[in-house]
LOFIVO-823357 format. One record per residue (C-alpha): x, y, z; residue in three letters; residue number from 0. Coordinates in Angstrom, 1 decimal, padded with zeros to 4 digits, m for minus. Example, Ala and Ser with C-alpha at 12.3 -4.5 7.8 and 13.67 -1.06 7.14 Angstrom:
2
<pt <012.3; m004.5; 007.8>; Ala; 0> <pt <013.7; m001.1; 007.1>; Ser; 1> 
% end
This chain:
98
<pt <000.0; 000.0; 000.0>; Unk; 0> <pt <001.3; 003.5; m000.7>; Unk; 1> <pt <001.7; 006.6; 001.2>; Unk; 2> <pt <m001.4; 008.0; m000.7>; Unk; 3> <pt <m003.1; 005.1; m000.5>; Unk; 4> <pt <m003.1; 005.2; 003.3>; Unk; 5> <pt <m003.4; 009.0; 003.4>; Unk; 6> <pt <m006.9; 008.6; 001.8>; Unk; 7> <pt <m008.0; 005.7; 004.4>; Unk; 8> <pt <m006.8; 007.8; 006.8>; Unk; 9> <pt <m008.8; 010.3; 005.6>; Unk; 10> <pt <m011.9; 008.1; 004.8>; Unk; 11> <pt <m012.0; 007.0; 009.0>; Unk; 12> <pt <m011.4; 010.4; 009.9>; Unk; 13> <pt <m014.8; 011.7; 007.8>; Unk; 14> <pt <m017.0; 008.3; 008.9>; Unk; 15> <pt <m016.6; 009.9; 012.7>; Unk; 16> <pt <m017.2; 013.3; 011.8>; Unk; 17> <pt <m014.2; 015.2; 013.1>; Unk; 18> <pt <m013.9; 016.9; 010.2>; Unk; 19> <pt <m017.4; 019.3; 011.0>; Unk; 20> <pt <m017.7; 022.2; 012.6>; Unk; 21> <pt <m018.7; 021.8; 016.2>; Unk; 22> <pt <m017.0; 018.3; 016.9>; Unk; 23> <pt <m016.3; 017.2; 020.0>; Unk; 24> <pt <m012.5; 016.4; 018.7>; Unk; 25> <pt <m011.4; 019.2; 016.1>; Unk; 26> <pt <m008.7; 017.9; 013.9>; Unk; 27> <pt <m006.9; 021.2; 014.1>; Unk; 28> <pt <m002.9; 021.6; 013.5>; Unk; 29> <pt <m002.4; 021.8; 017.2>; Unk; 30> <pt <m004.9; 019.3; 018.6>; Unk; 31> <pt <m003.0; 016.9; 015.7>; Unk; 32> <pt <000.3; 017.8; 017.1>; Unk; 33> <pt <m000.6; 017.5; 020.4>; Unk; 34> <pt <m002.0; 014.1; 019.4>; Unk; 35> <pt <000.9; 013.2; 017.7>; Unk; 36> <pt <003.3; 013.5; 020.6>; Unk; 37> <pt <001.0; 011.8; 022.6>; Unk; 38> <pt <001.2; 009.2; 021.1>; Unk; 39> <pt <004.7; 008.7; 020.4>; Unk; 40> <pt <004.7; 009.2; 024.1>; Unk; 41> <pt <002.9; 005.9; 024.1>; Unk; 42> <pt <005.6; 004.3; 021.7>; Unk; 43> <pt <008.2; 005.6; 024.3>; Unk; 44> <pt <006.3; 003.6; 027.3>; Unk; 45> <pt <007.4; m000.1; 025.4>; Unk; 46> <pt <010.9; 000.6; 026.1>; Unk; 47> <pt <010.6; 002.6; 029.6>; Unk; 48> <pt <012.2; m000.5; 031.3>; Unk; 49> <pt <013.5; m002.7; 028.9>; Unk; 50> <pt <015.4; m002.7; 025.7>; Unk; 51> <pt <013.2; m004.2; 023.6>; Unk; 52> <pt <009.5; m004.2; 023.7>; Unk; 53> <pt <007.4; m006.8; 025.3>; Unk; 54> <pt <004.2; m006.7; 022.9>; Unk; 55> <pt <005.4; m006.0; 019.6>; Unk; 56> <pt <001.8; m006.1; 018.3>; Unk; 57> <pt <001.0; m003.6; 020.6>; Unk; 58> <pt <004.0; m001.5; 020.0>; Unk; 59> <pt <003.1; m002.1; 016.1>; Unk; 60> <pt <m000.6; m000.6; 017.0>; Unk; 61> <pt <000.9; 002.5; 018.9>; Unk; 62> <pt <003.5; 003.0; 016.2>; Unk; 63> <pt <000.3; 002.8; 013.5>; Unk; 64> <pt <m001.1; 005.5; 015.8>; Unk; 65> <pt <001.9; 008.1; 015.3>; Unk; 66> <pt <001.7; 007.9; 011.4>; Unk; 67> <pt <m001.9; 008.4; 011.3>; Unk; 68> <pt <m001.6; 011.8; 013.1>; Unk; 69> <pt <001.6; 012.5; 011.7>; Unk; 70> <pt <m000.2; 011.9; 007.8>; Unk; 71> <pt <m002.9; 014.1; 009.2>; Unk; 72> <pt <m001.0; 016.8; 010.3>; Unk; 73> <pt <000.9; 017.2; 006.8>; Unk; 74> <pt <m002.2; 016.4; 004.8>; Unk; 75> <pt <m003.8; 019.3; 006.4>; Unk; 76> <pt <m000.9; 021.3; 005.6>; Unk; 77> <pt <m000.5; 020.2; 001.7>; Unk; 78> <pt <002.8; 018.2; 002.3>; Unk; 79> <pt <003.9; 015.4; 000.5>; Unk; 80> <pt <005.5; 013.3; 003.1>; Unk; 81> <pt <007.2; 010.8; 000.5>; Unk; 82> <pt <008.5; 013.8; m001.3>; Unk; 83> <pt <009.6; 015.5; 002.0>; Unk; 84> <pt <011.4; 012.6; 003.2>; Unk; 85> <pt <013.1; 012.5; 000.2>; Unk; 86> <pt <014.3; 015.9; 000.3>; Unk; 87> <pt <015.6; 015.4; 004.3>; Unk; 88> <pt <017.1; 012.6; 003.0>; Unk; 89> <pt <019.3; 014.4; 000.1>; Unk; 90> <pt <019.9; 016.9; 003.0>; Unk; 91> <pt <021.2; 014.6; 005.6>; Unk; 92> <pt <023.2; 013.0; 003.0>; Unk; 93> <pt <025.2; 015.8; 003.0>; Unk; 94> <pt <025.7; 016.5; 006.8>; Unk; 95> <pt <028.4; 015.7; 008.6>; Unk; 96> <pt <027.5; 013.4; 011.6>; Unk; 97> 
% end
């Protein structure tokens, strides 16, 4: 499946509950998305607060679903490409110094 492909089923679950109209109870605004974001790699960060490795990779694989839902959100909303922008960070950090 492609980056567009799951942009648009994003997209599809996102207008089935209605968050997209005016008066919802959870506004999918650039902040409440950002804040929802980091939330939720907060959650990704929990899996390894004691161990190395995660204990439950399905639900690490679930939380880790959750940050690139919000995170395709959040540059949908703001007309990004997120292939083409993480091929442009990657032609720039080819050419850092580490």
């Amino acid at each position: 499946m492609t980056l567009a492909e799951l942009t648009a089923a994003m997209l599809a679950f996102v207008e089935s509950k209605g968050w997209l109209t005016p008066g919802s109870p959870h506004p999918q605004t650039p902040k409440n998305l950002a804040v929802s974001l980091m939330l939720e790699a907060s959650e990704v960060l929990e899996h390894f607060q004691w161990a190395n490795e995660a204990a439950d990779p399905d639900a690490l694989a679930s939380e880790l679903a959750d940050v690139l839902l919000y995170l395709m959100q959040l540059a949908h909303i703001h007309g990004i490409d997120l292939a083409d922008a993480v091929m442009r960070k990657l032609d720039v950090n080819h050419k850092r110094e580490w």
